[in-house]
N, C-alpha and C positions, 0 to 999 in steps of 0.2 A: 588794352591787352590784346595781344594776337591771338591770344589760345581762345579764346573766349566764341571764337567760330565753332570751335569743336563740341563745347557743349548745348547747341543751340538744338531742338527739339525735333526739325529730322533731321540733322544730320546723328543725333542718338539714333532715334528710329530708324536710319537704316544700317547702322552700326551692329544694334542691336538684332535688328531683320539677320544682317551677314554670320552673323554668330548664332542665331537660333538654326538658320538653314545648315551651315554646317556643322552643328552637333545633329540634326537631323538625320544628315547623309551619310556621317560618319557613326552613328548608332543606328542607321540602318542597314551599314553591311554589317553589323555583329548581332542583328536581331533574329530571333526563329521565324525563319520561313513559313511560308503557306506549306505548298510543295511538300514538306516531312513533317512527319507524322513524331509524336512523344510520345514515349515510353509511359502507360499507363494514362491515357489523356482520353479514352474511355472509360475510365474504369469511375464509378462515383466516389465522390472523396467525402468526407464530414470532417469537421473541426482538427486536421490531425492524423486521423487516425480511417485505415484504411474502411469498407463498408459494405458489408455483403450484397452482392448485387441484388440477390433475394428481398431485401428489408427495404429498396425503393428510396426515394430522395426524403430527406426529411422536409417535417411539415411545418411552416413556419408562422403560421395561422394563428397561434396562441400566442407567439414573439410579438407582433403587432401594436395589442392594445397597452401591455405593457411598455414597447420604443417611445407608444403616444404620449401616455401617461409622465414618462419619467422626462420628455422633453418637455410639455406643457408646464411641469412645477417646475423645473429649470428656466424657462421663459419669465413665469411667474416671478420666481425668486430674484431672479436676476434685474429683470422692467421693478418690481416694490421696491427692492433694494436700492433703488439708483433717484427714485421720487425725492424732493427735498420735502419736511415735514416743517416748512415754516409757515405754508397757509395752512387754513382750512380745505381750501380746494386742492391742495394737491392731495390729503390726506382719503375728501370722496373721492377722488379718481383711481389712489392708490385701492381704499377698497374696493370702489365696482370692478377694477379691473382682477383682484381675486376672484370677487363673489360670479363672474364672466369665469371664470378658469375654472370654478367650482360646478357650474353649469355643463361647462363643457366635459368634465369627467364625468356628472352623472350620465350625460347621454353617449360619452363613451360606453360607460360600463353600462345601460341599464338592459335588462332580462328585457327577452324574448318571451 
């Protein structure tokens, strides 16, 4: 087949290159400038909803251990769930690899 050029891996690539560059150029004349300035693009924003500039940026300190937490049992859940349970040995490794997760929360959360 003749067409059979067309799909050959650079000629994709630079097909593809041709078409990334010009949506590039072409959404960089409709993009915001440097040069000008947005309507309220000093002002601090929160979730929403405007924020007095008095009350300071919020503090996301306490967001932290909990993003860790709930991805770790997510991890967790997902790596046990997928272990096949027709050895033995997958069955230790599924546990160590909890009793590893369960470690690693304690020394997330433990007191100072």
């Amino acid at each position: 087949m003749e067409n059979e050029f067309v799909l050959t891996a650079p000629i994709a690539f630079v097909v593809l290159l041709a078409a990334c560059a010009l949506l590039y150029f072409a959404l960089g004349r409709i993009s915001f400038k440097k040069g000008r300035k947005a309507e309220g693009q000093a002002k601090p924003y929160a979730c929403g909803e405007e924020q007095p500039a008095e009350q300071g940026i919020a503090d996301y300190g306490q967001f932290f251990p909990f993003a860790f937490f709930f991805t770790i049992l997510h991890v967790v859940a997902l790596t046990v769930s997928t272990f096949a349970i027709a050895t033995v040995g997958n069955v230790v490794i599924a546990a160590f690899y909890v009793v590893s997760a369960l470690v690693g929360l304690t020394v997330l959360y433990r007191s100072e």
